[in-house]
N, C-alpha and C positions, 0 to 999 in steps of 0.2 A: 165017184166024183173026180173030176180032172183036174189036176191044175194047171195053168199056165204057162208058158215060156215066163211071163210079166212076175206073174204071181212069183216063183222060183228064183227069178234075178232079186227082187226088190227083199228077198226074205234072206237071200245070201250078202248083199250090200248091210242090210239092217244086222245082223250078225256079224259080220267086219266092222262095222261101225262100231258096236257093244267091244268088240276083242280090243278097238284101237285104246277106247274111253277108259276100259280095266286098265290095258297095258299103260298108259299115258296116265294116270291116275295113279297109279305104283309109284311110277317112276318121278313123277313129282313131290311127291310123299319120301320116297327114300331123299331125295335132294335137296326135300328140308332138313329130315333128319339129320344128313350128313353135316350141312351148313350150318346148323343151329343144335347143335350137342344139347345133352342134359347139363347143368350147372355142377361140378364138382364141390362136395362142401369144405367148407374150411379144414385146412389141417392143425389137426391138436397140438398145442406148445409140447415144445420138449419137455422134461424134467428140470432141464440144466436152463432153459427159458423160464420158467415159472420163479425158480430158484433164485434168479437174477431180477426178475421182476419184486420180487417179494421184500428182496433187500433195497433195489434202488426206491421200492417204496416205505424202507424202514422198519417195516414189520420184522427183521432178524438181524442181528449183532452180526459183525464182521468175524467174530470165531465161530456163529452158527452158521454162516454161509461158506466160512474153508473147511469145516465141516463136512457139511452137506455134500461140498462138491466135491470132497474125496472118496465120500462115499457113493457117489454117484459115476465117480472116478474107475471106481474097483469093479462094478457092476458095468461097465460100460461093453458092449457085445465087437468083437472086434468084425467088422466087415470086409 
């Protein structure tokens, strides 16, 4: 069976087509990606955050909160 000069072209066009729609398809896809991150979630109260919270909402006496923070003081990681 022969094929065609016609047949040959339209089958190499159709195949460049396919390559363009993959390629252009990626690269759309990464360029949402890039613009649109995933949402980072919230970061955790410190120690020394919570501590403070806990007092200005009363739940600890003013000697359990100098306290705490000293002892949160002593543990504290130097960076």
């Amino acid at each position: 069976m022969m094929h065609s000069t016609a047949d040959a072209a339209f089958w190499s066009i159709l195949v460049l087509v396919l390559w363009i729609l993959v390629v252009g398809g990626a690269a759309v896809a990464a360029v949402r990606i890039i613009r649109h991150p995933q949402p980072k979630p919230p970061a955790l109260p410190s120690p020394l955050d919570i501590l403070e919270r806990r007092y200005a909402a009363g739940e600890i006496t003013r000697e359990d909160f100098d306290e705490a923070r000293a002892r949160l003081r002593e543990h504290e990681i130097d960076v």
